[in-house]
Each structure stands twice: as C-alpha cells, then as structure tokens.
C-alpha positions as CSV (number, residue, x, y, z in Angstrom):
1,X,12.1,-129.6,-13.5
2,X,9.0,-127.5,-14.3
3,X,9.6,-124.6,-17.3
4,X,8.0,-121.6,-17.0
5,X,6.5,-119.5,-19.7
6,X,9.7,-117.4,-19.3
7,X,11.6,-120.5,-20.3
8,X,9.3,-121.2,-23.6
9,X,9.1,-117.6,-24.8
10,X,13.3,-117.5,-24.8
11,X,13.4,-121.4,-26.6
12,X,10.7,-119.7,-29.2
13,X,12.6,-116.6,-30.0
14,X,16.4,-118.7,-30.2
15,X,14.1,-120.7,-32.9
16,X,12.5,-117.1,-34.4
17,X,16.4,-116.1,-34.6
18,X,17.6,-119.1,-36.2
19,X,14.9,-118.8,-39.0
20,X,15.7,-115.5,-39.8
21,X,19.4,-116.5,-40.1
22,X,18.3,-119.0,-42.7
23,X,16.5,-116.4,-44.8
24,X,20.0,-114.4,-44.6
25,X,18.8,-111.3,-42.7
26,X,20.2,-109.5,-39.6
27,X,19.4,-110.7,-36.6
28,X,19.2,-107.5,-34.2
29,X,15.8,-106.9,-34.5
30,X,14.9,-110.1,-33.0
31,X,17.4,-109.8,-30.2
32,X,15.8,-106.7,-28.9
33,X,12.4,-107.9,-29.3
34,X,13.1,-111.2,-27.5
35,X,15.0,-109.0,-24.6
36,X,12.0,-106.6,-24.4
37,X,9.4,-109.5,-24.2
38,X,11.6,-111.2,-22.1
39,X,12.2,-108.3,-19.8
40,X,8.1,-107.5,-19.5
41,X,7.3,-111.6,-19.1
42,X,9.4,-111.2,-15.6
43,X,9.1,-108.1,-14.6
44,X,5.3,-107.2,-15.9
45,X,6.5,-103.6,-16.5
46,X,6.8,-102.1,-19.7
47,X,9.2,-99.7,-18.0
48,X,11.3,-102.5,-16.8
49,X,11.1,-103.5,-20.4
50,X,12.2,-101.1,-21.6
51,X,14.9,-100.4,-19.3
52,X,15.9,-104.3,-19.8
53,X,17.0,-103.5,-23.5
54,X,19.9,-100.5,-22.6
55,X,20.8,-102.9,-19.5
56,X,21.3,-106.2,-21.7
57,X,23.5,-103.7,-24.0
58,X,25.4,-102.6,-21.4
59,X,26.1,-106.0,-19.8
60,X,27.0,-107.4,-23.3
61,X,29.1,-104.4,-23.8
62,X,30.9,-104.8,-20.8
63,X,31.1,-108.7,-21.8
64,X,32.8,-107.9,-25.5
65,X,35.0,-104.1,-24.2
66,X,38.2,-105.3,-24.2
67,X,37.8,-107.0,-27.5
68,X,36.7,-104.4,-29.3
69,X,39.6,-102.1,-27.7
70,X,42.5,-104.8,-28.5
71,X,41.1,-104.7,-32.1
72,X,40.4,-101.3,-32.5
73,X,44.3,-100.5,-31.3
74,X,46.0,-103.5,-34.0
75,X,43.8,-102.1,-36.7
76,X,45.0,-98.4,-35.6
77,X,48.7,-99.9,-35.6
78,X,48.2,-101.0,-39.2
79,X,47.1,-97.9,-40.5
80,X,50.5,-96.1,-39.1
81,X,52.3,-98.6,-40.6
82,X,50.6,-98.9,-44.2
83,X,50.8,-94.9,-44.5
84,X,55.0,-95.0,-44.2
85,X,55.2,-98.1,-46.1
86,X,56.1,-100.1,-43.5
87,X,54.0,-103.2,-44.2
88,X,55.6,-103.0,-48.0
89,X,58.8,-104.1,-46.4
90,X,57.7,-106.5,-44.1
91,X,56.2,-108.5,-46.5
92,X,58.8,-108.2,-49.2
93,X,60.7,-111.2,-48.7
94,X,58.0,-113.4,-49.0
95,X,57.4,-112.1,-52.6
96,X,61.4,-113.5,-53.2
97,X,59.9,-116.9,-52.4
98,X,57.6,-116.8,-55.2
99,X,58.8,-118.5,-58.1
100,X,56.2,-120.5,-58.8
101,X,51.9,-121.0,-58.9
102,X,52.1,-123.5,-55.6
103,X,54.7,-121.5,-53.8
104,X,53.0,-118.7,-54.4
105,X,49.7,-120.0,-53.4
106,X,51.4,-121.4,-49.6
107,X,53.2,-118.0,-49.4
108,X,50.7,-115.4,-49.4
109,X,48.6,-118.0,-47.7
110,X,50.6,-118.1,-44.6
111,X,51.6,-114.6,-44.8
112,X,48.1,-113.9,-44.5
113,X,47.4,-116.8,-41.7
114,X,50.2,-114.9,-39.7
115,X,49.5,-111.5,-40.4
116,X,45.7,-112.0,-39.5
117,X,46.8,-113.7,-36.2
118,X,48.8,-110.3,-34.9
119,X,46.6,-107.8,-36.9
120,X,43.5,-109.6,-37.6
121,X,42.2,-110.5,-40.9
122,X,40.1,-107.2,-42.2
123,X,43.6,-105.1,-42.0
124,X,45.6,-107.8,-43.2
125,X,43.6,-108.1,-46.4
126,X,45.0,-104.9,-47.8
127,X,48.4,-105.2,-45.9
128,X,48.8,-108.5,-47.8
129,X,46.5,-107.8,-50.9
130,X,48.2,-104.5,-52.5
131,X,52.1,-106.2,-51.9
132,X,51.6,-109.4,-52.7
133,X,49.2,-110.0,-55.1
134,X,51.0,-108.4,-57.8
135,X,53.7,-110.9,-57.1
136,X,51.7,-114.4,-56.7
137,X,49.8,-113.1,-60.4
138,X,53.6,-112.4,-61.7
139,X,54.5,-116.5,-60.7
140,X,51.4,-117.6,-62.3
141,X,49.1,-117.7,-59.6
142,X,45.8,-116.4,-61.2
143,X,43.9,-113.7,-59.0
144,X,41.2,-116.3,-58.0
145,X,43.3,-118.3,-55.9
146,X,45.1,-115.4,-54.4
147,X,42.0,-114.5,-52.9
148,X,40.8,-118.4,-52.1
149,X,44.1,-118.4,-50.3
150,X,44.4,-115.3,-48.4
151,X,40.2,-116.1,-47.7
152,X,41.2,-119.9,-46.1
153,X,44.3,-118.5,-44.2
154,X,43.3,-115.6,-43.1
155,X,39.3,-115.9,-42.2
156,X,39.5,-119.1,-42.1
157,X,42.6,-121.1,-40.6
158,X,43.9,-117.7,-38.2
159,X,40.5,-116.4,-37.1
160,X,38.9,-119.7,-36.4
161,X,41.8,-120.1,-33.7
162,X,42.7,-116.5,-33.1
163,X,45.9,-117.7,-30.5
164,X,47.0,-114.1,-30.4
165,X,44.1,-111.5,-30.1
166,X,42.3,-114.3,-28.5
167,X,38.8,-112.5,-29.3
168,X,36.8,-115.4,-31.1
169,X,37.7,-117.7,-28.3
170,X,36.9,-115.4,-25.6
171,X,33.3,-114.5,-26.5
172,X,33.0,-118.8,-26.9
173,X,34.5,-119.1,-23.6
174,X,31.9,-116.4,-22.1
175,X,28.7,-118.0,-23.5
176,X,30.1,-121.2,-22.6
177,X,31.0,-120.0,-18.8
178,X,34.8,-121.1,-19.3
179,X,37.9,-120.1,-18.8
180,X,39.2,-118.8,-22.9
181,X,42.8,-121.2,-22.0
182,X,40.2,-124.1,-22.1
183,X,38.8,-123.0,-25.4
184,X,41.8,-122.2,-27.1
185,X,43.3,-125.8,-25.7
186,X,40.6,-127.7,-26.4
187,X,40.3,-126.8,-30.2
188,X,43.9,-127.2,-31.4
189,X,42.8,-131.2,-32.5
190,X,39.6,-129.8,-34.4
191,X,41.1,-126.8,-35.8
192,X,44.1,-128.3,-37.4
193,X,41.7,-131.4,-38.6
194,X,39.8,-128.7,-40.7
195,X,42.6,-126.2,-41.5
196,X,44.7,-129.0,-43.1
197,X,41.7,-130.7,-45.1
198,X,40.5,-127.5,-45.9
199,X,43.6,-126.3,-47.2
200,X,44.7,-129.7,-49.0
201,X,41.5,-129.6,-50.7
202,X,41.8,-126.4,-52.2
203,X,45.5,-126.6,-53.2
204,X,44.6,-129.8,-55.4
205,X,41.6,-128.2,-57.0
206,X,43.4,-125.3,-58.0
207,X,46.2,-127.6,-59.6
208,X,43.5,-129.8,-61.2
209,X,41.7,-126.2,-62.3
210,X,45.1,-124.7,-63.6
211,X,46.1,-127.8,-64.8
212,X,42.5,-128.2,-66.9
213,X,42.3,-124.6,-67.9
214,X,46.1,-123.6,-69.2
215,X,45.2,-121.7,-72.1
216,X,42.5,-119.6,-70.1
217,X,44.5,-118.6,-67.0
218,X,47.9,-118.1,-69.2
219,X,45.1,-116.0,-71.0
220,X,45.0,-113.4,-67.8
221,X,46.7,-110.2,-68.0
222,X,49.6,-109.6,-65.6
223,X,48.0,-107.0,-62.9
224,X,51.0,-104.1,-63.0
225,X,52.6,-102.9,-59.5
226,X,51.9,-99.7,-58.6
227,X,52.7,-99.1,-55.0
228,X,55.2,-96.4,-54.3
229,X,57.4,-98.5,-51.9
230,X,59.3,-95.5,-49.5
231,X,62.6,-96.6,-47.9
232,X,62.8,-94.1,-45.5
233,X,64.3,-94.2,-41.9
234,X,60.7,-94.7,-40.4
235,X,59.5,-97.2,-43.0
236,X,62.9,-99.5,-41.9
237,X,62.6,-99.2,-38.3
238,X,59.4,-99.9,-38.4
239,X,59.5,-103.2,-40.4
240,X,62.3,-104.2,-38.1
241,X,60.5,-103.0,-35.2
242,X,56.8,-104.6,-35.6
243,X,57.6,-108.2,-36.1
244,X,60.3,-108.3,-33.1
245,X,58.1,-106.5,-30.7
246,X,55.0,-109.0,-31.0
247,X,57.9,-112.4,-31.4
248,X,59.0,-110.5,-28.1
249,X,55.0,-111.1,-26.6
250,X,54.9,-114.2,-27.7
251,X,58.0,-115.1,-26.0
252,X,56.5,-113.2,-23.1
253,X,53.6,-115.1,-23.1
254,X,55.1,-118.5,-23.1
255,X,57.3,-117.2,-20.1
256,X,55.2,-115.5,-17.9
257,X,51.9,-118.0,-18.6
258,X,50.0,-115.1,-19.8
259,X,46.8,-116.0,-21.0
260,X,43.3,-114.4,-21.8
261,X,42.8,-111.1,-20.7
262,X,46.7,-110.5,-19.7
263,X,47.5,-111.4,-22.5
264,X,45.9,-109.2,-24.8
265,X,46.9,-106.4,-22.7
266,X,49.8,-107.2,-23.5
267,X,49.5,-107.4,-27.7
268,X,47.2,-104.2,-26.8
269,X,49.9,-102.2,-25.1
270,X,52.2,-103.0,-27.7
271,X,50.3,-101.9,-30.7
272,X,49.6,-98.5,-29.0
273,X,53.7,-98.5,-28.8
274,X,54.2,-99.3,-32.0
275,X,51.8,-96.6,-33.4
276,X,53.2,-93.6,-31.6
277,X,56.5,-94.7,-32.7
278,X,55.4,-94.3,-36.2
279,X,54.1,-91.6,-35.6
280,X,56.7,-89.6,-33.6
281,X,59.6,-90.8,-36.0
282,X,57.2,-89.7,-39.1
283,X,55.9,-86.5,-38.3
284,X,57.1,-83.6,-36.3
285,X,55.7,-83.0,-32.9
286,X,52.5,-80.8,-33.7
287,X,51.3,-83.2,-37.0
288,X,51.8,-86.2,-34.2
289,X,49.2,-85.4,-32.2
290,X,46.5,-84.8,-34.7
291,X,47.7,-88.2,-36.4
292,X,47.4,-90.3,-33.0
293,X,44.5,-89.1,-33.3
294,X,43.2,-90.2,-36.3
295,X,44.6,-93.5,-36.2
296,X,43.0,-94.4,-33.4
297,X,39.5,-92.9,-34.7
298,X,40.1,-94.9,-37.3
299,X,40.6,-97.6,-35.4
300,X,37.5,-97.5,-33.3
301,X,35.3,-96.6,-36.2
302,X,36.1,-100.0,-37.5
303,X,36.2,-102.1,-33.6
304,X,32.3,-100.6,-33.4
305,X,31.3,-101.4,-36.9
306,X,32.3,-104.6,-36.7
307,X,31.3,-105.9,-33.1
308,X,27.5,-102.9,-32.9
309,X,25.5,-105.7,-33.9
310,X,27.2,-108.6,-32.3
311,X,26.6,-107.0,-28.7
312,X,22.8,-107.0,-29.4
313,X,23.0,-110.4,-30.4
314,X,25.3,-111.5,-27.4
315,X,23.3,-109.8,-25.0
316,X,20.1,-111.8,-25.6
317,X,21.6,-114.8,-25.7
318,X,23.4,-114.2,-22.4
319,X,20.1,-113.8,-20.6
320,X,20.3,-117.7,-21.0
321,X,22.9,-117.9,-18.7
322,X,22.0,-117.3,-14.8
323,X,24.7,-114.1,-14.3
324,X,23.3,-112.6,-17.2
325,X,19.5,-113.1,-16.3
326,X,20.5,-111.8,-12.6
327,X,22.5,-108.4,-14.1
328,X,19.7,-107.3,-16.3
329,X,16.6,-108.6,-15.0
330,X,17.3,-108.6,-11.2
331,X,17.6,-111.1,-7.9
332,X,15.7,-114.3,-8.9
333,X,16.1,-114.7,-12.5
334,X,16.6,-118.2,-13.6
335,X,19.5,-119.7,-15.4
336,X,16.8,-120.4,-18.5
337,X,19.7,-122.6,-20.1
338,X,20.6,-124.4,-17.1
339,X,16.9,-125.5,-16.1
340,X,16.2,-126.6,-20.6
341,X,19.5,-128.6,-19.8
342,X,18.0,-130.3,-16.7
343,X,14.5,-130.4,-18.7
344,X,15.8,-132.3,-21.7
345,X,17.8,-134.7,-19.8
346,X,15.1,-135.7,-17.8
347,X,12.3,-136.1,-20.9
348,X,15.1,-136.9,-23.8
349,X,17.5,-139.0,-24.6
350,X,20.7,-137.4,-26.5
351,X,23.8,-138.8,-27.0
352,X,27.3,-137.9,-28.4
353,X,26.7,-137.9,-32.4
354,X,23.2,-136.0,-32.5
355,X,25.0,-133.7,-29.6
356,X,27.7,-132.8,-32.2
357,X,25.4,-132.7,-35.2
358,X,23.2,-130.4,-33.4
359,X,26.4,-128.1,-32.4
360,X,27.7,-128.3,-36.1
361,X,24.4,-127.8,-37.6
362,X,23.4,-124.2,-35.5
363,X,26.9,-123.3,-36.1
364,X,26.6,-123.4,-39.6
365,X,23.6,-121.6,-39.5
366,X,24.6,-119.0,-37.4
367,X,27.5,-118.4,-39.7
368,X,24.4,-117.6,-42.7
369,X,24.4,-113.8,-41.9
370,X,28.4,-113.3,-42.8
371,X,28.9,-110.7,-40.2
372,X,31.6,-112.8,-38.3
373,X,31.1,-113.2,-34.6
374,X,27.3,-112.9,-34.2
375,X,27.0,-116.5,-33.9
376,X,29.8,-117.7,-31.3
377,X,27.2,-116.6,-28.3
378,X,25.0,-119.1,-29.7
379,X,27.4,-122.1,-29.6
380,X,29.2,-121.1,-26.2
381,X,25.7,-121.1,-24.5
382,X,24.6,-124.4,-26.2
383,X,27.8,-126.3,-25.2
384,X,26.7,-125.0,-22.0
385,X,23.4,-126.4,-22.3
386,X,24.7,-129.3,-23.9
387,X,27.0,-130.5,-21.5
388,X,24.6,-130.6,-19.0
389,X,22.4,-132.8,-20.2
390,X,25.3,-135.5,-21.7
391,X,28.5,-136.7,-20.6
392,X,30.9,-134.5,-23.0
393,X,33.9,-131.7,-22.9
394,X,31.9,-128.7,-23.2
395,X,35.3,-126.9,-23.9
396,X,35.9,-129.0,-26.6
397,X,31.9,-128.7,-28.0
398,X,32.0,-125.0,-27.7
399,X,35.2,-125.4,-29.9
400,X,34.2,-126.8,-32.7
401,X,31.2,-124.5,-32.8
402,X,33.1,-121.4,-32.5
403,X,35.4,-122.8,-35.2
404,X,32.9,-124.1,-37.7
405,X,30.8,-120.3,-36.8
406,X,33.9,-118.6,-38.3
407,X,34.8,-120.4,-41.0
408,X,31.1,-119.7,-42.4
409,X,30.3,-116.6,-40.9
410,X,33.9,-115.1,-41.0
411,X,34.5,-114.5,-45.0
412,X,34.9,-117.5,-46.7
413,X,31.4,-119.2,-48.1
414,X,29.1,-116.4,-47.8
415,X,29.3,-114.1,-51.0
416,X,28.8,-110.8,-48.9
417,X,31.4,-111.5,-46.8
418,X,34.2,-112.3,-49.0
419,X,33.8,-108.7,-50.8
420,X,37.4,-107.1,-49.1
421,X,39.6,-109.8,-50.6
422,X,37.4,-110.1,-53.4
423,X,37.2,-106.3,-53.9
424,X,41.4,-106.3,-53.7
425,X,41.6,-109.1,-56.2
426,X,39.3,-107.6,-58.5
427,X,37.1,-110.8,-58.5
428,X,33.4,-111.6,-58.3
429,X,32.3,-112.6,-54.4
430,X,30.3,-115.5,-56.0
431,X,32.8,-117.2,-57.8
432,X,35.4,-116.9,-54.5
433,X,32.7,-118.0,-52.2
434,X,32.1,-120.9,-55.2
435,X,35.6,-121.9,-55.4
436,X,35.9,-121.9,-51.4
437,X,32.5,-124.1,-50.7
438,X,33.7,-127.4,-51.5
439,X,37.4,-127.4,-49.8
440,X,35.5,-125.7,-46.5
441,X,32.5,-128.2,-46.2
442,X,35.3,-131.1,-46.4
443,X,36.8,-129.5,-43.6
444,X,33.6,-129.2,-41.3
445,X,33.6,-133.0,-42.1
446,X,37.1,-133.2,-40.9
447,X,36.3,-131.0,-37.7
448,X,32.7,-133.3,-36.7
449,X,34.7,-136.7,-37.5
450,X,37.4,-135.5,-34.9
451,X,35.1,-134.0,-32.6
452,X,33.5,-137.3,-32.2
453,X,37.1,-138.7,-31.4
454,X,38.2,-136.7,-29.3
455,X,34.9,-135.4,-27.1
C-alpha cells in the first residue's frame, strides 16, 4: 500500500487537532481548515474547496439530524414539565428516602443516572438539582458531594452508555461503520467495570472526607427550600403520566426488538406527546399554541448549541472513512483510514495492549476540550482503523473509547464543563472537578484492564 500526499496531509492535521485539544482550545477551526486543504489537495480547485467545507457540513449534519432532533424534543418535554411543577412531584419520593449522608448520596445519584437516561443530563441537572438538593443538604449530605454524585451518575455513568436516547453510541457506531446494537452491546462489560469503580471510589472518599472533616461540614449552613411546589390537576397527571409513558417504550422496545433509529423515534414521538399534553391541559387553546412553540424553540436552541461544533468536527473526521470521502469529495476518493490501516499493518507491528492504550489515551484527550461529543468521531474512526490492522472487536474498542471520551469530555474532570451542577450547587467548578479526578481515573483503569479481557 502506497499513501498519497492526500493520505499524509489528513494523518498531519488529526495530529494538529490533537495538539490543540491538549492546549484546551476548540477544535473547529482546524476541522475546516483540514477539510478545505483536504478538499483543494484532490480536487486542485479552490472552488471545489471551498464548496467541500458546506458539503462535509451537510453530510455530517445529515450524519448527527436525528440526534439533535430526539434531544432537542426531551429537553422541550422538560421544560413543559418543570414550568407546572411536574418534575417536583416526580422526584418527591426519593427525597422520603433520605435519611441519611450515604442514602442521600445513592439517591440523588440514581435519580440523576435515570433521569439523564430519558431526558439527558443537561435538563436533568436542574430537574434534579432545585428538588433534591435541598433535601440530600437537609440529611447531611454537604453540597460538594451532591454535585460529585449527580456529575458521576448523570455525565458520567448514564451518558457514557446512553441505552435510551442512544446518541453517544450512535455517532461511535457511525465513525466506527457499525451497527449502534453492536456498540451499545459490546460496552455493557467496560461500562459497568468503570461506573462501579468509579462510583465505589467516590462514596468511600466522601465517607473518609466527612468522616475527617465533621466539625467543618456540620459547620455548613442548611440551603432553605424555596420552590413553590403546585399540586394542580396538570402537575399530577403529568407526574403520573411521564414515567409510565417512557416504562411503556421501554417495554415496547424489549417487545418489538426496537433498536437504534426506531427506537428513538419512538422516545422522540413520545416526548412530543407528552409536551402537548402539558400544554393543552395547562393553558387554554390560544396560549397553547404560542407555548408549543416556545418549548420547542427552546428545545432546538439548546440541540444546536450543543451538537454546532461537534458536526464540524465529525465531518472532517468522516472524510477518513470511504462513504464520507465519496459524498463530499466525489467518485474516487480513498477510504484514507482504510489504506493507513493496511499501511501500518504492513510496516508495524501492534498488538492488543499498545492497541487499547492508544484508544484510551486519544480518548482522554479528545475529552480535553469539555464540550461532550466532539471526540467520539475520533474513537469510532480509529477502532475502525484499528481493527484492521489487528485481530480485535472493533465494537468493543470503539466502546471503551466512546465511554472513556464521555466520562472526560462530558462534565465530570474538566472544570468548564462541570459549571451547571456546579452553578446549581453553588460550588467552585475546580474543587468538583478535584474531588471527581481521582474516583474517575480509577475507573478508566477499571475500563482498559477489562477491555483487555474481554477484546
């Protein structure tokens, strides 16, 4: 296998990309730099160039659409239900549960690992936040760890796997050339390897902490609730309705085999339900539609803020993959991952344990900029790459990238991205992201020691 300067000029740019990562600045500007060079290397036309950078968008976009709709319509759903009240009342009996610092801790933790798998974690950090952390500080749980757990359940345990949304997994699976069933199956082992380290960890360092430091956390003043709770007819229905509609998709799910795209349809489908309900029970026919509307603008606004820079991002690195290459830069592009796989197993040797180091290593670095799923491009295309040149699940290796990717980049290590659950818990970002660095990198330990098990 012969590369081609084509070839060298995307390695050099994935390396440019990486070191800007390290230096903890966006990324974007690279990515459309590397597509324009890339796009004038093959073509030798500056128009073609130019015309290569809207293309790649629009093939990433087309790549990531129904992700950022099923997101944008949950987060829409949650505003409905947080302006009646709703989400008060759904959450209320866990606060009867807490009687105590470690049930406390394991409540709103799970809470928030369950909520973030139907909702996703950015609205279930004030869903959760504003009702329960009143009540964990009331048991004795101090504000710090109300935030380490809702940050390790939440960003960390629920979006690493993402079962229900099925987003994280689905941009892995599409880098990677997979099927999103084989991504989600293959990183159950890994993921509860470093969800249950993770989460061990950080419940016997708070006890040690609390345990040390009595007189300073008995010291804290008791944050006073003051959420209005309504008990209206629509608040009720609503907090009856919501959690049996999605156990009635997951039951669905399990019935019917629906998987991947069906299945988010589904979950999508029923958060547009649940939101007009809400609104048509709330507010009288003319309000309604003005409040649909706003929801759902609401909604978007956050889908497109959150996924604007990750379609730059995918959309270079998907020019390493041959369907990519062929959609943007026309008939004859190379698969430039496909022919460095070939080229590296020809000229070097790899084997399983530098092949999951490697993996770990850009995944962790990819997860540097804190913006959440920027980086899970990166590991689908090199389990690709990967598995071509060794004998090893590339399912599984795109796995534990995408997992390790989001339990860095996704808001729990990186200061500026734990500000919303900081923010709600009235904490510094640095001392969260402190108090989470320790219990986190024991679980990437956990996650590459089963990895090598397992693949």
């Amino acid at each position: 296998m012969i590369l081609t300067s084509l070839h060298y000029l995307y390695v050099v740019m994935v390396v440019v990309i990486l070191a800007i990562m390290l230096m903890k600045k966006d990324i974007v500007i690279p990515c459309i730099i590397g597509i324009f060079a890339m796009g004038y290397l093959y073509s030798g036309s500056v128009v073609a160039a130019i015309q290569s950078i809207f293309n790649t968008i629009i093939y990433a976009g087309n790549e990531f659409w129904s992700i950022i709709v099923i997101i944008s319509l949950v987060v829409a759903m949650s505003k409905g239900l947080q302006e009646v009240g709703s989400d008060t009342l759904i959450m209320s009996p866990v606060k009867k549960v807490m009687v105590s610092p470690s049930m406390a801790f394991w409540g709103i933790g799970l809470t928030m690992m369950v909520i973030s798998w139907l909702v996703w974690p950015s609205p279930a950090v004030p869903m959760v936040g504003a009702v329960l952390l009143p009540a964990a500080v009331a048991a004795g749980l101090p504000a710090i760890y109300v935030a380490v757990a809702m940050n390790l359940f939440g960003h960390g345990i629920a979006l690493s796997s993402d079962f229900f949304i099925q987003g994280a997994p689905t941009i892995t699976a599409t880098g990677a050339g997979i099927e999103t069933t084989e991504v989600i199956s293959a990183s159950i082992p890994i993921w509860l390897a470093m969800s249950l380290v993770t989460v061990i960890v950080a419940f016997l360092m708070m006890k040690n902490d609390m345990k040390k430091n009595a007189i300073k956390y008995s010291q804290i003043e008791k944050i006073e609730e003051t959420l209005v709770i309504r008990h209206g007819r629509t608040t009720k229905l609503m907090a009856v309705l919501t959690p049996i509609a999605f156990i009635l998709d997951i039951a669905a799910m399990l019935k019917f085999k629906l998987a991947g795209g069906d299945a988010t349809a589904l979950v999508g489908g029923t958060a547009i339900i649940i939101m007009l309900i809400t609104v048509l029970t709330t507010y009288n026919i003319k309000d309604a539609f003005e409040k649909v509307v706003d929801y759902i603008r609401d909604g978007f606004k956050f889908g497109i803020t959150v996924f604007a820079p990750v379609i730059f991002i995918g959309g270079f690195f998907f020019l390493g993959n041959e369907g990519g290459a062929v959609a943007v830069l026309g008939e004859g592009a190379p698969g430039i991952l496909n022919d460095i796989s070939i080229f590296i197993s020809q000229n070097i040797q790899m084997n399983k344990l530098s092949t999951i180091l490697t993996q770990s290593a850009v995944a962790m670095i990819t997860g540097l900029d804190g913006s959440g799923f920027s980086g899970l491009p990166i590991v689908g295309t090199l389990a690709y790459t990967f598995s071509n040149i060794i004998d090893i699940n590339m399912a599984g290796l795109a796995a534990l990238g995408q997992i390790i990717t989001i339990w860095v980049d996704g808001g729990t290590i990186i200061p500026w991205a734990v500000i919303p659950v900081a923010a709600i818990c009235n904490i510094d970002p640095q001392v969260l992201a402190r108090k989470n660095l320790i219990p986190v990198l024991c679980g990437i330990g956990a996650a590459i020691v089963t990895a090598l098990i397992i693949l």
